[in-house]
C-alpha positions in Angstrom: 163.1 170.0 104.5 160.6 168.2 102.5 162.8 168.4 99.3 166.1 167.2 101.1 164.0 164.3 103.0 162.5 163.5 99.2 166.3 163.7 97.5 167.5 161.5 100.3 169.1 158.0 98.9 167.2 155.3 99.7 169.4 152.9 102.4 171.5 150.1 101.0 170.2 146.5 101.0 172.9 144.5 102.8 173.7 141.0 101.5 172.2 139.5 104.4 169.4 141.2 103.9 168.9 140.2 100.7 169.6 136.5 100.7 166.9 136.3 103.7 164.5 138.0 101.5 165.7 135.5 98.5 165.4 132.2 101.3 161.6 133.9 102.3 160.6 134.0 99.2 161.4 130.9 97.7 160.0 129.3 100.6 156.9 131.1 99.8 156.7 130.4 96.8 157.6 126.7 97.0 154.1 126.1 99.4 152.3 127.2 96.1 154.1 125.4 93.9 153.7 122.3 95.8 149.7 122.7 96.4 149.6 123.3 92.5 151.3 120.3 91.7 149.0 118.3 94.1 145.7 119.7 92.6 147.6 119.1 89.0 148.3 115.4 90.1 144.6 114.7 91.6 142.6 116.2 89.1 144.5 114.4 86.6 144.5 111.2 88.0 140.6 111.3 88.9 139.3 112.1 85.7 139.0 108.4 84.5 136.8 108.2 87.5 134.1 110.3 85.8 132.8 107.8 83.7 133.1 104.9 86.0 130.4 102.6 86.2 129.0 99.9 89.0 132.2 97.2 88.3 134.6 100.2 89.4 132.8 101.6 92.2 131.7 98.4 94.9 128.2 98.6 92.8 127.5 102.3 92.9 125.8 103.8 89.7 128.5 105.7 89.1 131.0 108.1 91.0 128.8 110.3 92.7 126.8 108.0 94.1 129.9 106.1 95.4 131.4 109.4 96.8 128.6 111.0 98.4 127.9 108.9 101.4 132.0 109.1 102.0 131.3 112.8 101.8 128.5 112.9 104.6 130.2 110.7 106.2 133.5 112.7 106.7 131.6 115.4 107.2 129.7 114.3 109.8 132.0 112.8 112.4 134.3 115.3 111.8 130.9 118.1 112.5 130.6 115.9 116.0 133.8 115.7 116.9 134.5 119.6 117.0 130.6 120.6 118.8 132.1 118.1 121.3 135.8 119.0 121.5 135.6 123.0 121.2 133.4 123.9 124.4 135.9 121.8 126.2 138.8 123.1 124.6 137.8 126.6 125.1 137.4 125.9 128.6 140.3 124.5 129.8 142.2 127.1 128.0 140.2 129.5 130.1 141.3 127.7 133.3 144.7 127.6 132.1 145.1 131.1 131.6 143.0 133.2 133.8 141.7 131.1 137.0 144.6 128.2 137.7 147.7 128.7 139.8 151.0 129.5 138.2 152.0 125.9 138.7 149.0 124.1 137.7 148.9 126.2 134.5 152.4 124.9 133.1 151.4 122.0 134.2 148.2 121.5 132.4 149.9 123.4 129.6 152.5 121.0 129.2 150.3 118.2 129.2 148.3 119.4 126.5 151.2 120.0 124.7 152.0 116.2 125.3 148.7 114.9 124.0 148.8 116.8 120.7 151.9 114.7 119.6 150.4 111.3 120.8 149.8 109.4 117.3 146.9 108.5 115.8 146.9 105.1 116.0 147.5 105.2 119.5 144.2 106.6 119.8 142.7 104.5 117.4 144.3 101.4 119.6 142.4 103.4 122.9 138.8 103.8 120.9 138.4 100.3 120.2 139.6 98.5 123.0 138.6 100.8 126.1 135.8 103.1 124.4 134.1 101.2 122.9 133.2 98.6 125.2 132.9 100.5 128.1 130.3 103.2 126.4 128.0 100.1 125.1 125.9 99.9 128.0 125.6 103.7 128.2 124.5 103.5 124.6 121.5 101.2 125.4 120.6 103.5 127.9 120.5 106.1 125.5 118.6 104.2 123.4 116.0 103.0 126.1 115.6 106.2 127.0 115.7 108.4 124.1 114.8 106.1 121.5 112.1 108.4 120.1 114.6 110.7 118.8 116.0 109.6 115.5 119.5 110.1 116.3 119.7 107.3 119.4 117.5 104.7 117.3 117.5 101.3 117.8 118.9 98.7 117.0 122.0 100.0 119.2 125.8 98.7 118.4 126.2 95.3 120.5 130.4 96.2 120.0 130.0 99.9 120.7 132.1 100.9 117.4 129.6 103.2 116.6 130.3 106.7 114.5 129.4 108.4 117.9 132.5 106.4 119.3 134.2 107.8 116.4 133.8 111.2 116.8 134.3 111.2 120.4 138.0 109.4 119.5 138.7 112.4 117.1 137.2 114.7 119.8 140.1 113.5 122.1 142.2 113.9 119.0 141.9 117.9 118.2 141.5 118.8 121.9 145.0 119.1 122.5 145.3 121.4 119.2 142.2 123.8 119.6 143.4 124.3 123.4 146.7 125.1 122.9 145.9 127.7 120.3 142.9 129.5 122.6 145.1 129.8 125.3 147.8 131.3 123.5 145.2 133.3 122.0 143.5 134.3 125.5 146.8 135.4 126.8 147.7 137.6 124.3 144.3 139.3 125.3 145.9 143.7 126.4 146.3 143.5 130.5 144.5 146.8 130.0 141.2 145.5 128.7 141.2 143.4 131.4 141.9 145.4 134.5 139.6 148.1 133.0 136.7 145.7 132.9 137.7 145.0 136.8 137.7 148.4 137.8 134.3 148.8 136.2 133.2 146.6 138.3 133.0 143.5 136.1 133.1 140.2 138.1 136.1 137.5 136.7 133.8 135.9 134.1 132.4 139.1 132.9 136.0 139.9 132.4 136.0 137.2 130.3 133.2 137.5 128.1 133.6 141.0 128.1 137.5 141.3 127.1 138.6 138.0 126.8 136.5 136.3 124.5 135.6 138.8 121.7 139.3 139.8 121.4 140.3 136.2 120.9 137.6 135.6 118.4 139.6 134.8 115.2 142.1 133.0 117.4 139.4 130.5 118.6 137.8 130.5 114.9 140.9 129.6 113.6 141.8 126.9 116.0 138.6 125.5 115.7 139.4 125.2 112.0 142.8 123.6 112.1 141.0 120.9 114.6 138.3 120.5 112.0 141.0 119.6 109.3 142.6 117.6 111.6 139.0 115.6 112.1 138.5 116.1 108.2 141.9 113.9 107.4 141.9 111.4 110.3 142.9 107.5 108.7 143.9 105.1 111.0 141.4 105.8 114.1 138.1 105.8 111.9 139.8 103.2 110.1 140.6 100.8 113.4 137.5 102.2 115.5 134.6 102.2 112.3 133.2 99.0 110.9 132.9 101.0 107.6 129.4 101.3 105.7 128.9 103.3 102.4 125.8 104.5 103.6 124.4 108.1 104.5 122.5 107.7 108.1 122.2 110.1 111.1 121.8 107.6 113.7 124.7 107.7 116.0 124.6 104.2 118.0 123.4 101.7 115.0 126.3 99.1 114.2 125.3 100.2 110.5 127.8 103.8 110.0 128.9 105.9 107.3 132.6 105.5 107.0 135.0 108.5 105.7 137.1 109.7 102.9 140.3 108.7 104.5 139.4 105.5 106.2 138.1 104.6 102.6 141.0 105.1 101.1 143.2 103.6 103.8 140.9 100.4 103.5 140.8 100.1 99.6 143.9 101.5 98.1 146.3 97.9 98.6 144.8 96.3 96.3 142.9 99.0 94.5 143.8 98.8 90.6 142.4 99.9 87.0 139.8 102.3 87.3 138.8 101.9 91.0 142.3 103.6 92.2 141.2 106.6 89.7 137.9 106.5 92.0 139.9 106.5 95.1 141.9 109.3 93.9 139.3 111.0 93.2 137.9 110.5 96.4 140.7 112.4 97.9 140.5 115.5 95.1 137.0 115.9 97.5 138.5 115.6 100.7 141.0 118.4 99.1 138.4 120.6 98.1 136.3 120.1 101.1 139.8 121.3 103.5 140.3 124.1 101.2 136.9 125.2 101.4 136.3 125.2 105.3 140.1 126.7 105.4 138.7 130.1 103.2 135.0 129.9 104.8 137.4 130.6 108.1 139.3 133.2 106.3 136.6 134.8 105.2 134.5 134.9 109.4 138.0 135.8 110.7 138.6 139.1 108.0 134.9 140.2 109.1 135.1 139.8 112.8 138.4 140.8 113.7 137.5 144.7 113.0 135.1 144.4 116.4 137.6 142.1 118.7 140.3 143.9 119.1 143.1 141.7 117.9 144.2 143.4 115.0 
């Protein structure tokens, strides 16, 4: 038996099969070859950068002194944006799938389908002409109030185009993405974990945190990581919203903010030339490191959690 099963020919490859494979492949392969050839042209590009001195760099020193307050800065509003978009996110994917109506669900659903294909710059158009006046005065109450912690320190934004307004923009922004993904995610959760926890005893919520949540751990890691990229590489509405500073400051409601990578870019590169596009590029061979980076720091959570959560 074993002998016969172990002289047995393998099965033929049909030619369908094997053109698919050939199509899959290439495709693959052409992702990698194209992320080379992006790292090949931005590492090439920014090395005049390197040596740039305070004529090619707005009066910075030299590059990294000119890069990191872009760096914080990026880093920053795109750190607020998700604390504020993914408790919200997770929740309404929550609703969506376990406690609304059949009807209400699509609904919802189809609406946050809507808003994740809305375009930047109609949000940027929304932050600083109905945001950001109509949080001002809520801002000077946070400042009255809570001036004595450093983040809500005074002098506060008379315009409202603060970096708070900011994140809260690119909040709005990645809430449609980090939604749709948990609620995928949180319906793919086994029927059986679930009615198990019920007949235990477990009320709806306990359910939830019980079954529900720890299986769809990676999901929500990884949604919360392709909303953080989104945050990371947002132009237009930092660039419309921000009045951009190179500057490195914590304070949220100041009219004095640290602008990002992209806006910078976005601002600069028309009439960038000589050595100041190298820094610009350069700029942006951060910003691709930085995306990378979070990207395998999420690989990496997701590969040691997913073991405990059920969903592999």
């Amino acid at each position: 038996m074993t002998a016969s099963t172990a002289s047995a020919p393998a099965a033929k490859q049909r030619p369908g099969d094997r053109i698919f494979s050939g199509i899959t492949l290439a495709a693959g392969s052409l992702i990698l070859v194209v992320l080379a050839a992006v790292a090949v042209f931005l590492v090439a590009e920014s090395l005049p950068a390197l040596d740039a001195g305070p004529d090619d760099t707005k009066g910075a020193d030299n590059f990294w002194t000119y890069v990191g307050p872009l760096v914080f800065g990026t880093l920053w509003a795109a750190a607020l944006a998700l604390v504020m978009a993914l408790p919200v996110a997770i929740g309404i994917a929550l609703f969506i799938s376990h406690y609304a109506p059949r009807r209400v669900a699509q609904l919802l659903g189809y609406i946050i389908d809507l808003l994740a294909a809305v375009p930047s710059v109609v949000f940027g158009l929304w932050g600083i002409k109905v945001l950001a006046p109509s949080v001002q005065p809520f801002y000077t109450w946070l400042s009255e109030n809570l001036g004595w912690f450093p983040l809500f320190a005074a002098p506060v934004s008379g315009t409202g185009r603060t970096i708070l307004t900011v994140a809260v923009v690119l909040a709005v922004m990645i809430l449609p993405i980090i939604t749709a993904l948990c609620r995928e995610v949180f319906l793919q959760t086994p029927r059986l974990h679930e009615e198990a926890a019920l007949a235990l005893g477990a009320t709806r919520w306990e359910m939830i945190r019980t079954a529900v949540l720890p299986f769809g751990r990676p999901g929500i890691i990884s949604a919360a990581m392709l909303g953080l990229g989104r945050a990371l590489g947002e132009t237009m509405a930092v660039a419309m919203v921000l009045s951009p500073s190179v500057v490195i400051s914590f304070v949220l409601l100041q009219s004095t903010n640290p602008t990002t990578i992209p806006a910078n870019i976005a601002l600069n590169f028309p009439e960038a030339s000589g050595k100041f596009l190298s820094v610009l590029i350069a700029t942006g061979l951060i910003l691709f490191v930085i995306s990378f980076a979070v990207n395998a720091v999420a690989r990496i959570v997701i590969n040691r959690r997913k073991a405990f959560s059920g969903a592999n």
